[in-house]
N, C-alpha and C positions, 0 to 999 in steps of 0.2 A: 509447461504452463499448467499444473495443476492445482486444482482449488477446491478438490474434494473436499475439503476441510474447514469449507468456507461457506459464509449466508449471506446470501443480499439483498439489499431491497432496492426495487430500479421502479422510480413512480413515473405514470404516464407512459405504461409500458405495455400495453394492451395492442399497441400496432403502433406502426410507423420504426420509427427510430428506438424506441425505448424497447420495443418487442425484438428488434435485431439485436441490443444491450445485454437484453434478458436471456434468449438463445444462445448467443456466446456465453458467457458468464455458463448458462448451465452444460452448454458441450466442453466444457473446460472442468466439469464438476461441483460447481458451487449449488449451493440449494438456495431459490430464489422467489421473495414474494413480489409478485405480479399487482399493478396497480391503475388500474383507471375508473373512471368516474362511472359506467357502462358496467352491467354484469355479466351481460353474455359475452360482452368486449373479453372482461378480463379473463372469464371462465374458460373462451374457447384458447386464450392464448398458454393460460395452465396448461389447458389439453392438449396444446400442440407441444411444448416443452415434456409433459411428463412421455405422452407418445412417443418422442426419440428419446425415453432412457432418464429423463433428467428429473430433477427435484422442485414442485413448484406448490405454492400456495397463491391465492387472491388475495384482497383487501382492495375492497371496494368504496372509495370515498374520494370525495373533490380534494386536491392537493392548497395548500396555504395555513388553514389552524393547525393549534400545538394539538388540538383533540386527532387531527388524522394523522400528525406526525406522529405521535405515541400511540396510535393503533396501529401505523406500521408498522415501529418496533417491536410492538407486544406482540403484531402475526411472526415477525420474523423468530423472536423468542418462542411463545409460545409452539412453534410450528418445528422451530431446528436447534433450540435448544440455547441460541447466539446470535448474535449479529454482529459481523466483520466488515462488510462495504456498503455502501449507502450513495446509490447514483441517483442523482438528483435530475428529473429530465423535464417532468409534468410540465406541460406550457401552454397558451390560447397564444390567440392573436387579434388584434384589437385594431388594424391599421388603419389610420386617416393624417391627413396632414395636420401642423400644431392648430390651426385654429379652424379645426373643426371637431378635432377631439374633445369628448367630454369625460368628465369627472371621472363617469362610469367604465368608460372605454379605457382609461388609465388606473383606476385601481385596480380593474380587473386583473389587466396584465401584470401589474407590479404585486399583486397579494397573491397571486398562481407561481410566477417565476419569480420574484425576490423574496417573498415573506413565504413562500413555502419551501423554498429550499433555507432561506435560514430556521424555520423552523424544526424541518425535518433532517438538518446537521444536527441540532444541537439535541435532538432528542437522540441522535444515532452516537454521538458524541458521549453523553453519560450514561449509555449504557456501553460503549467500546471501553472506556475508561477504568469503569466499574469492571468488567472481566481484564484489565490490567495487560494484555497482551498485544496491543494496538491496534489498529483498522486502515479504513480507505475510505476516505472522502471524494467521489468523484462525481464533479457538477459539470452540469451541459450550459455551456455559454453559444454565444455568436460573432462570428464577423460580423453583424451590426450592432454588437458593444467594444469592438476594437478599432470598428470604423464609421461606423453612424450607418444610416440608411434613410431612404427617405418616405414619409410615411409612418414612422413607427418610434415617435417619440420614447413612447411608455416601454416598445420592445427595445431598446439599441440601452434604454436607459434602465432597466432590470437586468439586462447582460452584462453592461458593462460592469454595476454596483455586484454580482455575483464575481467575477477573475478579483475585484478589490478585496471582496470578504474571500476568499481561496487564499489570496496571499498574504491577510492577516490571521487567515487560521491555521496557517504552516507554520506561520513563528509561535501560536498559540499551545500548537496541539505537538510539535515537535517529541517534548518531554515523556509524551504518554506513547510516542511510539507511530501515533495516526498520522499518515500523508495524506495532505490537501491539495487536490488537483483541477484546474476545467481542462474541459475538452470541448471546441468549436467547430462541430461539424458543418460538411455542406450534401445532401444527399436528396434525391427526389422523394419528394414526399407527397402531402396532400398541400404542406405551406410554403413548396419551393415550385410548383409545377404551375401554379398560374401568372407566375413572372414573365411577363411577358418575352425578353430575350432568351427568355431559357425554354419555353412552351415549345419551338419549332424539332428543338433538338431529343425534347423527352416525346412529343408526337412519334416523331421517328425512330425511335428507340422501341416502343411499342412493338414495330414492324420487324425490326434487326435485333430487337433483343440486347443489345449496346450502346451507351455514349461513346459519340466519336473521342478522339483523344484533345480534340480543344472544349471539350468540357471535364472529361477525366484528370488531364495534366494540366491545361493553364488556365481552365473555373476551379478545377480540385474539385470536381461532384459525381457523383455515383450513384451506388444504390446503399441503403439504411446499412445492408452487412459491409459496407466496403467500409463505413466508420465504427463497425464496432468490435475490433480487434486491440483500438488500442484502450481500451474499457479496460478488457480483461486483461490487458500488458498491467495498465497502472492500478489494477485491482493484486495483481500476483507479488510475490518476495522479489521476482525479480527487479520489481518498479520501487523496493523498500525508500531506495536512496531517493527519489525522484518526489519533490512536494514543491507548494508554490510555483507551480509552471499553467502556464496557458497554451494548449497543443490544438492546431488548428489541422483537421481531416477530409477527405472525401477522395473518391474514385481511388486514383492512383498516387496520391499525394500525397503526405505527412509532414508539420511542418510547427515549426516554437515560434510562438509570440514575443516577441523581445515586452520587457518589462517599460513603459513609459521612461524615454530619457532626456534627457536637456540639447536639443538639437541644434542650439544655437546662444552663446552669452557674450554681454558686454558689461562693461565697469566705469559707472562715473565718480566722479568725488563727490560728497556731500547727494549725493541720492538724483533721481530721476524727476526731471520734470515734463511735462506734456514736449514740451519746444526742444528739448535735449533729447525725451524720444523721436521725435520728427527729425531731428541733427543726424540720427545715426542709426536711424529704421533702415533704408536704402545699403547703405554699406555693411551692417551689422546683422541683420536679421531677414531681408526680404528672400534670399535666395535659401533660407531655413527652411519655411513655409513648407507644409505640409498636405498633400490631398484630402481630403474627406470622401467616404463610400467607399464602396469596392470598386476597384479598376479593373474593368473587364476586357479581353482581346480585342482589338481594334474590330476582328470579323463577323463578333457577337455586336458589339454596338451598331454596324452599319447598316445592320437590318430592320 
């Protein structure tokens, strides 16, 4: 898995998850501009990548405008010469239920996570183009854009419109060579650790130093490095074939998002009325129905 040869820009990468992104990527080779809003944030994470070995620059700026997306590029150019991967991570959190959310609490989230990773594709995008050799698109989604969650209108609804733009930028970018990917971690963080079903398990981890395996194997959560191996999968040649997928990670897990499919049809003549839906809701469609949220082990919920 070498990527000596490679540049990339992982935003929101100053800690948590984007910092474990950014470590792989450069113990695999790649030379990496570091990014958070924070200077010392990002400065000290430089220093911990170049201190093992590795290639690192900053770029210090809130994620969302075209102005910080093309200051990305231009550290990543300006710094290594190119730009080949562009992992899109930078995110807030804004959680209330719909009606008490306000305006602000929703744009914030959706112009951090949607309108800066589409920004900061498209800046990565013409300049991969323009070196004519192709790239790696790879965007951070969630299980609460594949499944809702509760709480987080504006988050479940910037993840989910990110796997949509990934799988129309695979048919887009195809031509030039560039793969468009998400990736849906689930890993203890600073935004997974005050959930309250999960709080008891990462307390105790603290102590053991481990999640047991009904959080590792049937939550799929870990720790930041346990999801960032397949970063640098779908960053290398070996991932070339691999675009338009949504790969959901944590602890001991790995696992593909099936693409939305039609889990249940029927056929009237002359089209559907309300009374012809109600005729054949029951026989036709009720036992289709689908969960909403994450469905978590019976022994995590009873607590």
């Amino acid at each position: 898995m070498d990527l000596s040869n490679k540049v990339a820009v992982v935003t929101g990468s100053g800690q948590g998850l984007g910092l474990a992104y950014a470590r792989d990527l450069a113990a695999h080779g790649a030379a990496v501009v570091i990014n958070d809003v924070n200077k010392t944030t990002a400065d000290s994470a430089v220093a911990d990548i170049v201190d093992a070995g590795g290639r690192a620059v900053a770029v210090v700026a809130p994620v969302g405008s075209t102005e910080t997306a093309r200051a990305l590029v231009r550290g990543a150019v300006e710094a290594f010469g190119r730009l080949d991967i562009m992992v899109t991570n930078a995110g807030i959190l804004r959680d209330k239920v719909l009606w008490k959310m306000t305006d602000d609490d929703f744009d914030a989230v959706i112009d951090v996570h949607l309108r800066g990773t589409f920004t900061c594709v498209r800046e990565a995008v013409l300049t991969m183009r323009e070196q004519g050799d192709g790239g790696r698109i790879i965007c951070i989604g969630s299980p609460a854009g594949q499944r809702g969650n509760f709480g987080q209108t504006n988050y479940s609804g910037a993840k989910a419109a990110i796997v949509g733009m990934v799988r129309t930028w695979a048919m887009e970018l195809v031509r030039a060579g560039i793969t468009a990917n998400a990736v849906c971690p689930v890993a203890v963080t600073a935004m997974t650790e005050t959930v309250p079903i999960f709080a008891p398990y990462i307390e105790a981890a603290r102590t053991t130093g481990a999640l047991p395996p009904i959080m590792r194997r049937e939550v799929g959560m870990g720790s930041p490095e346990d999801a960032a191996g397949i970063v640098s999968f779908l960053a290398s040649e070996s991932a070339s074939g691999i675009t338009g997928q949504a790969f959901s990670v944590g602890g001991d897990r790995l696992a593909l998002w099936s693409h939305p499919e039609l889990t249940a049809q029927s056929f009237h003549d002359n089209g559907w009325s309300a009374d012809d839906i109600a005729g054949r809701w029951t026989a036709d469609f009720d036992a289709a129905l689908q969960t909403v949220g994450e469905q978590f082990p019976a022994e995590l919920t009873a607590k």
